[in-house]
N, C-alpha and C positions, 0 to 999 in steps of 0.2 A: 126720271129725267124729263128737262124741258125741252121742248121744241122751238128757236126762234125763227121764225119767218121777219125774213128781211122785205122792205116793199123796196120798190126801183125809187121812190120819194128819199125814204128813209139813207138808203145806200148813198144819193147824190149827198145828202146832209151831212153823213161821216165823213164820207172823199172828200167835204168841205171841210171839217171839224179838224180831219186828221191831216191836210194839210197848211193849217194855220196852228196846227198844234201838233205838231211831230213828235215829239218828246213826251205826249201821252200815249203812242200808239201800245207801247206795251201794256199801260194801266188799263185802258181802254180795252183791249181784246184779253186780257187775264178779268175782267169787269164781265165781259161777255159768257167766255168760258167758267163762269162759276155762275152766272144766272142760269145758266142749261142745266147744273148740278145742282144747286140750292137758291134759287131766287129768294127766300129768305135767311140767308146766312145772315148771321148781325153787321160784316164790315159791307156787305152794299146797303145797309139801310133804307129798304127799302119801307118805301109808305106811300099812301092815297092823297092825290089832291084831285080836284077837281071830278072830272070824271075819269082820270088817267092815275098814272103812277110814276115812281119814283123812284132811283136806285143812281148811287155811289157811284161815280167813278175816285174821285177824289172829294176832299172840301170843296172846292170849288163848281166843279162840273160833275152835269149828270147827263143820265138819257131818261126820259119820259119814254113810257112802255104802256101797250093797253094790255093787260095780262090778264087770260082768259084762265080761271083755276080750273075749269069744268074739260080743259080740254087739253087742259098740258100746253098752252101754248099761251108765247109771247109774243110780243111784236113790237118792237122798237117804232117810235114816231119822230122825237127828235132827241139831237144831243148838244150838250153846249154849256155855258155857265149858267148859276143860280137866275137872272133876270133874267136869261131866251128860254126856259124852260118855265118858270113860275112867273113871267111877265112883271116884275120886280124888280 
């Protein structure tokens, strides 16, 4: 099992995320609850860019995560669509 550490950054950018998007909150926190379980399940698709990473919420929107394999833990940076996450 994974461990997410939320930072007080990250938390203000959801509260933003999820109230301009309500209607993901459930994709969103079922998104979460299975990165704790299997961060690589195939439907978060997750993968590397930069020096960060990547994982599914839907087509559209992701969260960028610095995910630490050595230590069991994640860390959400931000969340959003395709261009606020891969600057695109």
């Amino acid at each position: 099992m994974y461990k997410i550490i939320f930072t007080a950054s990250y938390e203000e950018r959801a509260r933003k995320f999820l109230k301009k998007h309500p209607d993901l909150k459930n994709q969103y926190e079922k998104t979460l609850k299975l990165m704790e379980l299997n961060p690589y399940h195939p439907s978060l698709r997750l993968h590397k860019f930069s020096e960060l990473f990547s994982v599914s919420i839907n087509m559209q929107y992701r969260i960028s995560i610095d995910f630490q394999i050595e230590d069991d833990k994640i860390i959400p940076i931000d969340v959003g669509d395709h261009k606020q996450i891969y600057g695109k």
